[in-house]
C-alpha positions as CSV (number, residue, x, y, z in Angstrom):
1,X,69.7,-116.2,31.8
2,X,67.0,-114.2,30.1
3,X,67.5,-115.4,27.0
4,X,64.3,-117.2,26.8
5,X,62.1,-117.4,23.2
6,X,59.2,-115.5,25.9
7,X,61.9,-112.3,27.0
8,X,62.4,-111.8,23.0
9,X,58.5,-112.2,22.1
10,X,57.6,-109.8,19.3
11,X,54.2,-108.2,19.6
12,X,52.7,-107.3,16.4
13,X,50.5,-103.0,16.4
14,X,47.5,-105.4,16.2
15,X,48.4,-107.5,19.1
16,X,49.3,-104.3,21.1
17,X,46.1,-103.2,20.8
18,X,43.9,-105.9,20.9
19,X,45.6,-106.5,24.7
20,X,45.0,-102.7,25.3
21,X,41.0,-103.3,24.4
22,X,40.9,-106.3,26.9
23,X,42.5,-105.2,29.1
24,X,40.6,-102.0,29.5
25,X,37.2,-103.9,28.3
26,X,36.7,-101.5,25.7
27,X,34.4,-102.5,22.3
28,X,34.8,-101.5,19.2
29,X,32.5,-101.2,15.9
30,X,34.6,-100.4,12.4
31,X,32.9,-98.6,9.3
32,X,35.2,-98.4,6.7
33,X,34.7,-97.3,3.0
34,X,38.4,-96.8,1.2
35,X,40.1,-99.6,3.7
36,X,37.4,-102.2,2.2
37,X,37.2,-103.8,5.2
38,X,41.0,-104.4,6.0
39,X,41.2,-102.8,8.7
40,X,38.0,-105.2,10.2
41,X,40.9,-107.9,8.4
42,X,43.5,-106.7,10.5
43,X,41.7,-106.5,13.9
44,X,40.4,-110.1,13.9
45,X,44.1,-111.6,12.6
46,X,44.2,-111.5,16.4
47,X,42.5,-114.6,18.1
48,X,40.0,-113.7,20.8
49,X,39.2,-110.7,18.7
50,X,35.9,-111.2,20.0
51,X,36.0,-110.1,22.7
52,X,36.3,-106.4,21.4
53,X,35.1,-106.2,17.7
54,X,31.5,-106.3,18.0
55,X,31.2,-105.1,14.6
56,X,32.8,-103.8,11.0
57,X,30.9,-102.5,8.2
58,X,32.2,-101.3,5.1
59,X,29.6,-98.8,3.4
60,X,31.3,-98.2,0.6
61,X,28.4,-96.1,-1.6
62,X,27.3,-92.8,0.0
63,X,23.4,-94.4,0.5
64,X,24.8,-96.9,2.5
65,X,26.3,-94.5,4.4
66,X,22.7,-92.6,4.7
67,X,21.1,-95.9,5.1
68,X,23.1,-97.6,7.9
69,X,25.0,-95.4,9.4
70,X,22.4,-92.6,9.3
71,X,25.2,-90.1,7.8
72,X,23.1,-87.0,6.7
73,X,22.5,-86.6,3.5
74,X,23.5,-82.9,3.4
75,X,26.7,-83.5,5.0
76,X,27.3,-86.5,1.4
77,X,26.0,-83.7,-0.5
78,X,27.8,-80.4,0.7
79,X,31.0,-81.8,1.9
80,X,31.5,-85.3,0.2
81,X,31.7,-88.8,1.9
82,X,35.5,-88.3,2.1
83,X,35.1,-84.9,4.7
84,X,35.5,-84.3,8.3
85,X,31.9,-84.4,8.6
86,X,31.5,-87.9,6.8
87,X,33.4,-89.6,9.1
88,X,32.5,-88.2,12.6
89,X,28.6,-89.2,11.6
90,X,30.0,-92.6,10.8
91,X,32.0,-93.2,13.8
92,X,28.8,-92.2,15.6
93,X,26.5,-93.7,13.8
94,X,28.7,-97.4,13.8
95,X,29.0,-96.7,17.4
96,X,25.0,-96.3,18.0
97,X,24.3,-99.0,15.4
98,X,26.6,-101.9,17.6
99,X,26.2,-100.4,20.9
100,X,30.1,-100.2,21.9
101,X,32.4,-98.2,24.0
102,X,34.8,-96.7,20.4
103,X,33.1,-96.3,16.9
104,X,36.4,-95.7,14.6
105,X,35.5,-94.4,10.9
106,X,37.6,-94.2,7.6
107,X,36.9,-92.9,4.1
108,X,39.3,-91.4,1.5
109,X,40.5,-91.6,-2.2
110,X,42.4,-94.7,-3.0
111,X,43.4,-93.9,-6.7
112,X,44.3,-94.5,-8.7
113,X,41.6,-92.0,-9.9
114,X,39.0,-89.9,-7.7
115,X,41.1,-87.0,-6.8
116,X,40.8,-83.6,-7.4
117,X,42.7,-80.8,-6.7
118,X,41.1,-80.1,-3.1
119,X,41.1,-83.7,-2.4
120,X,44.3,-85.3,-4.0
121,X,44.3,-89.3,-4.3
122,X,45.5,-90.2,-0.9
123,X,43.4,-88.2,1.2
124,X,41.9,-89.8,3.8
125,X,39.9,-88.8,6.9
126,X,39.2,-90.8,10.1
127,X,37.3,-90.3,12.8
128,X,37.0,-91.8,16.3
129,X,33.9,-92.1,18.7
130,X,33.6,-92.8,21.9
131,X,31.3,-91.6,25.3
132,X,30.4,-88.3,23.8
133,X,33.2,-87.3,22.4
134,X,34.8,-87.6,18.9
135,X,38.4,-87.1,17.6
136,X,38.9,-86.4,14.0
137,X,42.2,-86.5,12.0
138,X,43.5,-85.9,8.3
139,X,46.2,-87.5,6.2
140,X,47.6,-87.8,2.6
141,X,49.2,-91.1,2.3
142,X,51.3,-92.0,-0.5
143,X,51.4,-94.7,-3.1
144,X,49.7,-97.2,-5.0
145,X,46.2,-98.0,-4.3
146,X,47.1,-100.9,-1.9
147,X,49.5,-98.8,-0.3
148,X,47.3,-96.2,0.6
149,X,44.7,-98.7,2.1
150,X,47.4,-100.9,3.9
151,X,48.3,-97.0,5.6
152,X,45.3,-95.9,6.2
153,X,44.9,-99.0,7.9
154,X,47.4,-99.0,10.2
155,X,47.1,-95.7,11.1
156,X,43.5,-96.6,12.1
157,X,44.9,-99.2,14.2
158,X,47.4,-97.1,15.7
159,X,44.8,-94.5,16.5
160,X,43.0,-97.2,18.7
161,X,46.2,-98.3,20.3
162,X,47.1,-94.7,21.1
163,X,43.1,-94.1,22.3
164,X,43.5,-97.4,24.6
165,X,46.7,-95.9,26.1
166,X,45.2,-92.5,26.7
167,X,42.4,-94.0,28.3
168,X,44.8,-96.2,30.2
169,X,47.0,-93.6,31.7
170,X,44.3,-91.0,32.8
């Protein structure tokens, strides 16, 4: 009578969103620098991943940002790696440099040291590509060093859940 282990089946933010990206046939390229590579972790905890992840890279030192993801070095100079600016030319530039539909990017200040008074420890930026348009959002998370990468983390992954849905629903 609906009670069945299937009616009460849990699905994980990273199962969400791995059935939104097939579902919709979307690909995805990561480039992460203060998530390390987690959230690349997260997204292929998911079997069949696949069929969506086509790439992660994590360019952690600003001339591997230059070098791969062809992030101007003006914008590394003028603004810093962890800017708006940083991570819209990585989400592009991971998005050119695999050839998919999305191109999400992350980089921020893990602590426990790096901030400053502009750019506190737990400042991180992210940045989402896709056709020819990119979406760029701010956040001060909280917390220990693994904290602040587990957050920014799945806030990445929420941001390609909530992209997939939007994309979804019109």
């Amino acid at each position: 009578m609906g009670n069945s282990s299937r009616d009460k089946e849990i699905v994980s933010l990273e199962q969400e969103t791995a059935r939104l990206l097939v579902s919709l046939k979307i690909t995805i390229a990561v480039a992460e620098s203060c998530t390390g590579g987690l959230i690349c972790h997260r997204l292929t905890n998911i079997a069949g991943s696949s069929d969506y992840l086509e790439m992660g890279v994590v360019t952690y030192s600003n001339q591997s940002k230059i070098d791969l993801l062809r992030v101007p070095e003006e914008i590394i100079k003028e603004q810093g790696a962890v800017s708006e600016a940083c991570v819209r030319a990585m989400a592009i530039g991971v998005k050119r440099l695999a050839g998919t539909d999305l191109g999400i990017a992350v980089s921020g200040i893990a602590g426990p040291t790096g901030g400053t008074q502009e750019k506190p420890v737990g400042t991180v930026h992210m940045a989402l590509s896709w056709s020819e348009d990119v979406k760029c959002l701010k956040y001060l998370f909280e917390g220990s060093r693994e904290e602040i990468k587990e957050k920014a983390s799945e806030q990445a992954i929420i941001n390609i859940r909530d992209h997939c849905q939007s994309v979804k629903h019109g």
